[in-house]
N, C-alpha and C positions, 0 to 999 in steps of 0.2 A: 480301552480299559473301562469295566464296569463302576461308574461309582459307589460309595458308599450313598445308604438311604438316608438323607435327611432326618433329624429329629423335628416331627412335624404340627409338636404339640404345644399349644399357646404357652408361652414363658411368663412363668410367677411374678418374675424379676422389673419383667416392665414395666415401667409407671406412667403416668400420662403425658407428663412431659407439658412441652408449649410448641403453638402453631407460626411461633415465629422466633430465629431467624428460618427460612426456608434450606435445606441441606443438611447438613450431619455437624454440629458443634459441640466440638469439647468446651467445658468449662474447668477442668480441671482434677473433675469429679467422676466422671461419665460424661456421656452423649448422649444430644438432644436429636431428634430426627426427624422432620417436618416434610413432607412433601404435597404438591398442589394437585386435586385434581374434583374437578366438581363433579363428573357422572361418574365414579367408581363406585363399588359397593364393598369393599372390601381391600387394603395394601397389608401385604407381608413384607416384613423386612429379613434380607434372608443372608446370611453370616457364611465367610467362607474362612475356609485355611487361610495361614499369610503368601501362600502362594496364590489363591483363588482357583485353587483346579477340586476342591474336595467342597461340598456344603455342607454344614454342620447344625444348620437350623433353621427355621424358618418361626418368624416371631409377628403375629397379628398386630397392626401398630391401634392402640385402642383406644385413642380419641379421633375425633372428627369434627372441629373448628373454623367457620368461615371458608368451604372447603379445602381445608388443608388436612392431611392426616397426619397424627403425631404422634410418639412416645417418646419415652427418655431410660437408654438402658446404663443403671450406673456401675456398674462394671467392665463398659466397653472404652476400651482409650486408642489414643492415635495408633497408628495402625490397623486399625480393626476393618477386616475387607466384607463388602458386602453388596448389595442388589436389589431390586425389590420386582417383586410379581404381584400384580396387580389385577382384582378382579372386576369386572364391569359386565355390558353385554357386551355382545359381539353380533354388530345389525349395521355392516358396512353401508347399508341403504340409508342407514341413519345418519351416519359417522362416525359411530362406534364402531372399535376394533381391539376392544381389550380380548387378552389371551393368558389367563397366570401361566400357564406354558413356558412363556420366553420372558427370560430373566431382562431384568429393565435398567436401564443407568442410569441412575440418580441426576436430573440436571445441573444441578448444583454442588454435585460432585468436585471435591478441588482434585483431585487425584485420581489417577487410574493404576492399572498394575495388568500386564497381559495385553494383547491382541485381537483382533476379531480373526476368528478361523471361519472361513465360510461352510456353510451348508443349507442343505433344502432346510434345516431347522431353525434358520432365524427369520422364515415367514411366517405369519399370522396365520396364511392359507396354505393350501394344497398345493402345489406345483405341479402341474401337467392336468390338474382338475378340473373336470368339464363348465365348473362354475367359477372357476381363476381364484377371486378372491373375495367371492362370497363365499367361498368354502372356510371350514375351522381345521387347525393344524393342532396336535397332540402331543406332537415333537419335547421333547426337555431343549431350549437352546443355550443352559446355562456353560455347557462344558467348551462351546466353542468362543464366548460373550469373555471382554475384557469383565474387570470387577474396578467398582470406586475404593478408596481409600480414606481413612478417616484421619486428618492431617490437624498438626500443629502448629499454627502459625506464629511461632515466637521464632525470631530473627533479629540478631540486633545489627542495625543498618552504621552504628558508629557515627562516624562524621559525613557519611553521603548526604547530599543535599541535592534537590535538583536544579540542573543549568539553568533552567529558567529563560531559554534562548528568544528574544523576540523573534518575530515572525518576522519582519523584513531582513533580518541577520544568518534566518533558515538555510541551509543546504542539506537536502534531503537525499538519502542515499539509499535505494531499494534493494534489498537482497533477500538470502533464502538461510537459513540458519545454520541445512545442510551442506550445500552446493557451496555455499564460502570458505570452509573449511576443512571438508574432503581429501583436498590433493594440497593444503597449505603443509609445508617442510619443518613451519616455526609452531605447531600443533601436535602434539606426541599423539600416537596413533590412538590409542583409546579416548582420548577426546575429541577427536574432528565428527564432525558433524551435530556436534553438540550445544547447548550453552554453555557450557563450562571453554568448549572451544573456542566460541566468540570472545567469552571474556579475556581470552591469552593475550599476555604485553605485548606482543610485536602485534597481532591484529588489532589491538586496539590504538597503539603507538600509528602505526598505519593510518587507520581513519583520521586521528589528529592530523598528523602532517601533510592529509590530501587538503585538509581544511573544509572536512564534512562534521557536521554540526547534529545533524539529526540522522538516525536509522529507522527504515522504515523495513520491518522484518514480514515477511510473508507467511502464511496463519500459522498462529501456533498452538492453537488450541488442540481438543484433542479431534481426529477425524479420522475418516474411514478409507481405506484402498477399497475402490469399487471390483467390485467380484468378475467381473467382464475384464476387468484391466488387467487381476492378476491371472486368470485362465488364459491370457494371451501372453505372459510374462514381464508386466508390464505395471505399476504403481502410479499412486495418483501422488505425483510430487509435489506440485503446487501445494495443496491440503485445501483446497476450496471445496470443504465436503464434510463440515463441523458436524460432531454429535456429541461435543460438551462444551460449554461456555466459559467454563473457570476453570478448569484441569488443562494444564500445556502434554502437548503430545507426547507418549514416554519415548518415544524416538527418537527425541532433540535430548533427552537427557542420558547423561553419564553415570548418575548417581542415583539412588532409589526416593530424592528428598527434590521435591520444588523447590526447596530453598536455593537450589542451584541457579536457578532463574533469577531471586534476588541476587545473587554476586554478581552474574553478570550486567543487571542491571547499573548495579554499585558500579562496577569500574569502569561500564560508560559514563556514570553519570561525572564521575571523578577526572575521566578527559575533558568533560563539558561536551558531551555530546547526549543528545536526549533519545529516546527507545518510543518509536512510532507500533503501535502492530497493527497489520491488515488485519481487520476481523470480519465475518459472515455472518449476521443473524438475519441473512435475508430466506436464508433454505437451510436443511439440513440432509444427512446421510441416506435417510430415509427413502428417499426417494418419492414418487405417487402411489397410488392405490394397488400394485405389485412390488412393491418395495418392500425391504425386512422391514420386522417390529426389534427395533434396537432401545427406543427410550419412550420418546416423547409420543411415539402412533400406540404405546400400548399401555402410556398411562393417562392419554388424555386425548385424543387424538382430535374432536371435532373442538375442543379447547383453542392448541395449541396450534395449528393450521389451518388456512381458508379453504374452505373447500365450495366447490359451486353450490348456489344458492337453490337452485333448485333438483340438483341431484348429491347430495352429499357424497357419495359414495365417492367422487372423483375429486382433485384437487384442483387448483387456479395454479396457472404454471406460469407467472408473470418472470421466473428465473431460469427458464429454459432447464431447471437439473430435475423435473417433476414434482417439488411441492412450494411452497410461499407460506413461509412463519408467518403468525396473524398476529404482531405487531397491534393490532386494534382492541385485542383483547388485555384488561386491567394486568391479568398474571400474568401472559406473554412477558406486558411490556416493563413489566417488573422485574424480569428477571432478565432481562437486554439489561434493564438502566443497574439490575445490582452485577451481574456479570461485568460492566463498565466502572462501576466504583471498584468494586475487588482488585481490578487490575490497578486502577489508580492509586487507590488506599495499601491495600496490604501489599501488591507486588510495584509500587510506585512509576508504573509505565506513564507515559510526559503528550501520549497522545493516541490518535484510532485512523486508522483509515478504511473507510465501511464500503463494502463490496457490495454493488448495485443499492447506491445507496437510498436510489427513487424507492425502492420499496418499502422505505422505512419509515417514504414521508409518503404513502399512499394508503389513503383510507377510502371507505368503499366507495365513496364518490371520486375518485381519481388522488392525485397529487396534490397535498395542501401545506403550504410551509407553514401553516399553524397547527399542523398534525401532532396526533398525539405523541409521538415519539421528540420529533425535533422542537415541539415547547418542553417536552421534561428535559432534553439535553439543556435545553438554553436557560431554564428555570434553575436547574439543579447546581447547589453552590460549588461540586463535586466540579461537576461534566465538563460545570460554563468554561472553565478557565484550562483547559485542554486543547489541546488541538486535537481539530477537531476538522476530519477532511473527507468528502465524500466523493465516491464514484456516481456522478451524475446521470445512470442509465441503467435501464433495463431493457427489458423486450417486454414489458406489460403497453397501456396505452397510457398514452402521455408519458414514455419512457424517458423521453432525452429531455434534460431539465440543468443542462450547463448554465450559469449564472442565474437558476432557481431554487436556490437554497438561501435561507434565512443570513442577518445578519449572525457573524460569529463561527462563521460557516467556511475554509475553505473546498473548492473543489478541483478536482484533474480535469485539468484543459485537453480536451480532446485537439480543439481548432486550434493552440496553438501548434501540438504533435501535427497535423495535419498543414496548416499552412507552410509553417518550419522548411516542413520535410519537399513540402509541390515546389518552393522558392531555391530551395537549394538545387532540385533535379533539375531547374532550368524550365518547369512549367510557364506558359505566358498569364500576364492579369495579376499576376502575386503581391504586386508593390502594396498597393490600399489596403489587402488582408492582413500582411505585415506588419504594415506601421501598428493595426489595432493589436496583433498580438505582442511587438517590443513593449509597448506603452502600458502593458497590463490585463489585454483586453476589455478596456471599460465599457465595449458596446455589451457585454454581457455582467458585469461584474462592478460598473458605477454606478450604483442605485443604494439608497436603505444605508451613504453611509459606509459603503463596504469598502474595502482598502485593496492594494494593487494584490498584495498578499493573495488575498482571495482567490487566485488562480494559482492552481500548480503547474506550471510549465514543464511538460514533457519533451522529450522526442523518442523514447524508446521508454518501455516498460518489461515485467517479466513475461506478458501477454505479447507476443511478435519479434519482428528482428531484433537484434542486438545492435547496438551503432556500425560494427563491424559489418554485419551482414547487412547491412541497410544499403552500405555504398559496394557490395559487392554480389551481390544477386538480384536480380528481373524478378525471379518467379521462389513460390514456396517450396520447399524440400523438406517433406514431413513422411514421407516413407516408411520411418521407424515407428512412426505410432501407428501401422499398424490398420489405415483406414484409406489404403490406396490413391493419396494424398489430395484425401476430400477436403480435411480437416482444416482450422486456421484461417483466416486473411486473406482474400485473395488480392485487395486493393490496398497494397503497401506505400506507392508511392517512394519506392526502393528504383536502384539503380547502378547496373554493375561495371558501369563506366566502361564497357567492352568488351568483356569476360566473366560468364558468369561462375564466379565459386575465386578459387584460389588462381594464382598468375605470379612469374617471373618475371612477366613486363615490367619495367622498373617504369615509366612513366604512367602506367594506370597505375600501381602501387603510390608510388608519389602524390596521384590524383586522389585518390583515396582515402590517403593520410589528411591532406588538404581539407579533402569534402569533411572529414570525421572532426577536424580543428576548428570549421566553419560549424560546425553544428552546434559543436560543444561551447561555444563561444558564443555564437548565438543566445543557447538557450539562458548561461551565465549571465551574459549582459543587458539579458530584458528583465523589465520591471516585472514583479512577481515573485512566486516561490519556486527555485528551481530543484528538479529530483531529476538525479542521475543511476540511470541503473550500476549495478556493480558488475566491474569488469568494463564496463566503455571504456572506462577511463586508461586503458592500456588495452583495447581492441577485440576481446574476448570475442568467441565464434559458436555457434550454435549450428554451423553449418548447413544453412539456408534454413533450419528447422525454426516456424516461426509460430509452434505451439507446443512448446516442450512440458508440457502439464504432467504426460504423461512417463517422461526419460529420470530415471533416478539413477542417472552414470555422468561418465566421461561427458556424456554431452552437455549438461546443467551441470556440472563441478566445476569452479574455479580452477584453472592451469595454471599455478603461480608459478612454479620452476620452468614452464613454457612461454611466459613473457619476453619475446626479443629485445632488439636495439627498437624499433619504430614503437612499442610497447612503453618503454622505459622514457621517451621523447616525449609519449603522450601524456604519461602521467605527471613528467615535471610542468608540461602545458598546461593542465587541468587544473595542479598546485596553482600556478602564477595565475591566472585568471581568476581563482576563485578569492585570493590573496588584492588584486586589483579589485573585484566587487565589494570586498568586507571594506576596502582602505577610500572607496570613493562611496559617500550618500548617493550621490544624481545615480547609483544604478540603484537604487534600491527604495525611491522614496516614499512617503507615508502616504500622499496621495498621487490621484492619477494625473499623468499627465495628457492637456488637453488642446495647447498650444493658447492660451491664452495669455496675455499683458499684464505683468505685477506694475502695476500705477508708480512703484516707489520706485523700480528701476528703468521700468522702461521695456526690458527683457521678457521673450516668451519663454517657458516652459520647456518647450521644445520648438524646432525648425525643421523642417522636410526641405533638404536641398537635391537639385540635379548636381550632377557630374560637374557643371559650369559652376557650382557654386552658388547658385541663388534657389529664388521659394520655388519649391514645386508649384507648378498649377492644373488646375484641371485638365487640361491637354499632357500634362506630362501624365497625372494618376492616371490617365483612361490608355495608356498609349501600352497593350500589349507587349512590345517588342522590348518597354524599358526594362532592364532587370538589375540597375544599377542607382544608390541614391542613400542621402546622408543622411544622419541624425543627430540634430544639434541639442545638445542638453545645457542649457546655461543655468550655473547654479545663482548667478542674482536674481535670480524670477524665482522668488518663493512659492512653492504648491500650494494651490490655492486654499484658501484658510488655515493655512500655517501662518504661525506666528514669531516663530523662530527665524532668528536671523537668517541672512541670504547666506552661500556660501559662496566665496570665492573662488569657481573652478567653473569649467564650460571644458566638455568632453565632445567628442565627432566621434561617431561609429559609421564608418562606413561599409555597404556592403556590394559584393558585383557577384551575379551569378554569372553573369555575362562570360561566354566561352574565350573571349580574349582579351587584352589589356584593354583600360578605361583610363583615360587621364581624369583627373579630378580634382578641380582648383579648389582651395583650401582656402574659404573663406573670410572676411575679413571682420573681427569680433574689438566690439570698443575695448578700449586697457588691453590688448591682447596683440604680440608682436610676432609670436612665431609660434611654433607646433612643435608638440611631440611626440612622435608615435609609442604605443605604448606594447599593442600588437598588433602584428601583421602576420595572420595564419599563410603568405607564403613562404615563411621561415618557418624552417624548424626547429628546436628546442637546443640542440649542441650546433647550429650556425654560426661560424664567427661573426660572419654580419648581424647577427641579433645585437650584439653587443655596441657596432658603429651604429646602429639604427639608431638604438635607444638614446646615443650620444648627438644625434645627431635634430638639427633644428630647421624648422622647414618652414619657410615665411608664408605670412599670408596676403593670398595672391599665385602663390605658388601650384605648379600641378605638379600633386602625386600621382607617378603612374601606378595604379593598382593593379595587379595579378591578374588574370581571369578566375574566377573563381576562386574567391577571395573575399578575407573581411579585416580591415583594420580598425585600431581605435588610436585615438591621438588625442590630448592634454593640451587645451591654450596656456601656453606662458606670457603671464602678462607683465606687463612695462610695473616697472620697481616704480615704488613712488618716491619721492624726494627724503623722506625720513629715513625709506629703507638705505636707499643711495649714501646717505650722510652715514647713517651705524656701519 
């Protein structure tokens, strides 16, 4: 279809307006319309139908302030759709890549409306041109380009407030916005995959009852299906592929209004559960020096991204997707930290979790936790008090920076996911990596002050196996995407107990279940912040596929009508574990534990015992073969510079990777006469014997025989004192 032609002639109407806020504000009145860009020579602002498929004008913005370019049209109100084309040079050799050709997204855009429809015409360059992308492109790419939206941000939030959940209290729960609510039965069909979906009573009744505390949702912003993926038939699910920082994807939404996003916000926050989102302003859509001109490469380009130092033309690809947002620059990082208040301020989100988040604290001299980005987090009265949790790697140099993030800082524990997983398979040497991951891992994370929190303890993420597929596949199964299964992980530290994929074997199934109860319980009962993917928690499969970034089906949709009996087992396991973490402090406590002597009781912090019941020694830590050994948490040994009373409780977690039974004498604790066990991952959930167990009281002195491959946890009961005796 031929467009109509633009009216191309400077607008009377415009007034000068102000160069700040940055993006399209209504007042009331009209709108203000600010954008940043220091080497242009020239910004149009350019008006579309309410659909965005017709242009209706194009309006010179005609002031230029601190470089910013401004006007203020007061006849334009919410809803008002629009674009802007930008003129500058175009001297790729330089870094310049402006094109007014290709209609531009406003960064600070809250809203979008439309799609990216691909074509040769959302490159800057020629395609197939002898000179790549030194060449100039002519193209219009407005008719395939989504359009921003001029939005109203009144919302009355009523009596929502937020949970406010301390961090040691955290249960984090990773999911996808879409894939949760898909195939949910309790979701009328025009809401699933939506926000308006997530916010549904039984999904949200759901998470309460699992006793998840926090959602940590996967990006929501707005982003791009790479053109490669959908020519293969194929979407970029994940959305790690941002090309707006304040506008949520129209894909997740139901309705034509963000405000959708605030309610769902509101009725998690109403269960008490807080809204984590993954965000990316480590790279954007764009891609490198062949990538389209969609926003930021064509209003600012040597600005807003690093490019090599001595040939500008090319990008620094410290993100592996071809470019590195330049974060070092004043307007970059301005508009990360206002992009981060908006979500906190006007859509009240409770925290961030930042995708490769070394790049954020690297400036041109390498990695600095006094970089400019993570002091304005830590400065800003906004940011400080957020959770605030990084992915601690990149592929640049000095990429891996696990416990090198500032104070105020969690981060994703790669080593706990990794030790976890080697101990459980039955690898040799695992005991010593262990203890440091239960305990918090303070060899990376007690420093500056920092608390056990500090660590996010994984064992599975949306990046690789599912818990399910963890205990039942050897090898990756990624066929579907499409890249003759190059792609993904090769070194899972997975194990298919015999069978790789699905089995009838009732005893590998049995094993399985087991192995998936040990893990989960594991990650629960170590000190730290634990995040569970969604769907472990009742055995979800991705069927060995362990980089479904690219699957927007059945394979990444939650199966809720497909959850069996062994499904239904796990999830009430997952319930009581996490219900035993919230009901005891010793798992959760404020500082690390390091085995050290509280003077007042006498009591260590913790104890490392053998199978016999006494101290681990160095011959036991060094002895490959052991894969069995205790953990004594006594609550009279207050954590060191705690001042708060002791608590009266001393827990035993035992664990045996060990392929066959372990006896296990149950040691002997002052005031404390007998034991009880609280779980024992080789029962299952509808056991009758869970019931005698729990009843039942096991002296000390006594051996427990443990499971092979198994992990129990047990409660001192201690001697009544005379006063109790006498009431």
């Amino acid at each position: 279809m031929k467009l109509a032609k633009p009216n191309l002639s400077h607008s009377s109407r415009i007034m000068e307006g102000l160069p700040f806020p940055l993006g399209a504000t209504w007042d009331g009145l009209g709108v203000n319309f600010a954008l940043f860009s220091a080497n242009a020579t020239k910004v149009e602002l350019c008006l579309f139908d309410q659909q965005g498929k017709r242009e209706l004008e194009r309006i010179e913005l005609p002031e230029y302030t601190d470089e910013v370019w401004h006007g203020y049209l007061p006849d334009a109100r919410p809803g008002t759709v629009y674009g802007y084309r930008v003129h500058g040079p175009y001297e790729p050799a330089a870094g310049h890549r402006f094109n007014p050709n290709k209609l531009l997204l406003d960064p600070y855009a809250k809203a979008l409306i439309g799609h990216l429809h691909w074509s040769d015409a959302h490159f800057g360059y020629r395609i197939g041109s002898s000179k790549e992308d030194l060449s100039f492109d002519r193209r219009d790419s407005a008719a395939g380009m989504p359009k921003c939206v001029v939005q109203d941000p009144a919302f009355t939030w009523g009596r929502s407030r937020r949970p406010r959940i301390p961090w040691d209290r955290l249960i984090v729960y990773e999911t996808h916005v879409r894939g949760y609510t898909m195939r949910h039965p309790a979701v009328p069909p025009n809401l699933r995959g939506t926000f308006s979906g997530l916010a549904q009573k039984d999904v949200v009744a759901y998470l309460r009852a699992l006793g998840i505390t926090a959602i940590e949702l996967l990006p929501i912003h707005a982003f791009v299906d790479d053109r490669y993926l959908l020519e293969k038939g194929l979407k970029n699910y994940w959305g790690y592929n941002s090309i707006g920082f304040f506008a949520p994807d129209p894909r997740y939404m139901a309705t034509a209004f963000v405000n959708e996003f605030k309610e769902m916000v509101s009725r998690l926050h109403d269960a008490g559960i807080e809204v984590i989102l993954d965000v990316v302003y480590n790279h954007t859509a764009e891609g490198n020096e062949r990538g389209p001109t969609l926003s930021f490469k064509g209003i600012d380009n040597a600005s807003y991204y690093r490019l090599m130092p001595d040939n500008p033309r090319y990008y620094i690809n410290d993100t592996g997707t071809g470019n590195t947002l330049n974060v070092s620059h004043p307007r970059v990082l301005q508009m990360v930290t206002d992009s981060l208040r908006y979500w906190a301020t006007e859509m009240r989100v409770d925290g961030f979790r930042f995708d490769l988040a070394t790049i954020l604290g690297r400036e041109w001299h390498g990695f600095d936790q006094g970089g400019g980005f993570l002091d304005a987090c830590r400065q800003d009265p906004v940011l400080s008090g957020l959770k605030l949790i990084a992915e601690p790697w990149d592929i640049g140099p000095g990429g891996y920076q696990v416990g090198g993030f500032p104070p105020g800082w969690a981060e994703w524990n790669d080593r706990f996911r990794d030790s976890v997983r080697s101990y459980w398979k039955g690898d040799e040497g695992y005991l010593p990596d262990l203890a440091a991951r239960l305990t918090g891992s303070g060899d990376f994370f007690n420093r500056r002050g920092r608390r056990p929190w500090a660590s996010v303890n994984f064992i599975t993420a949306h990046d690789g196996f599912t818990l399910h597929d963890l205990v039942s596949y050897n090898e990756k199964h990624n066929e579907a995407n499409g890249e003759d299964n190059r792609d993904g992980h090769d070194h899972n530290r997975s194990w298919n107990h015999g069978v790789e994929g699905p089995t009838d074997d009732p005893e590998i199934r049995a094993l399985r279940e087991r192995q998936k109860r040990n893990l989960l319980a594991t990650l629960l009962l170590s000190q730290g912040t634990p995040m569970i993917l969604a769907g472990d928690e009742f055995g979800r499969t991705q069927q060995g596929n362990n980089n479904t970034y690219c699957q927007d089906n059945e394979l990444n949709w939650i199966d809720w009508e497909g959850i069996d009996d062994d499904g239904y087992r796990m999830i009430e396991f997952v319930r009581r574990v996490i219900a035993i973490r919230q009901n005891y402090n010793l798992l959760h406590r404020g500082r690390f534990l390091t085995g050290a002597v509280d003077p007042a009781s006498g009591a260590k912090d913790v104890r490392w015992l053998t199978p016999a019941g006494t101290d681990m020694t160095t011959e036991h830590w060094e002895d490959p073969n052991a894969r069995c050994m205790g953990m004594l948490l006594d609550g009279r040994a207050r954590a060191t510079g705690i001042k708060r009373p002791a608590e009266d409780t001393t827990l035993l977690l035992v664990l045996n990777a060990h392929h066959d039974v372990v006896g296990f004498t149950l040691p002997e604790v002052e005031g404390g006469e007998a034991w009880r066990c609280l779980i024992d991952t080789n029962l299952v959930e509808d056991d009758p014997a869970q019931e005698d167990l729990h009843r039942r009281r096991f002296m000390s002195g006594e051996e427990y025989l443990v499971t092979g491959r198994s992990l129990l946890l047990l409660e001192l009961l201690r001697h009544k004192r005379a006063s109790d005796r006498r009431s």
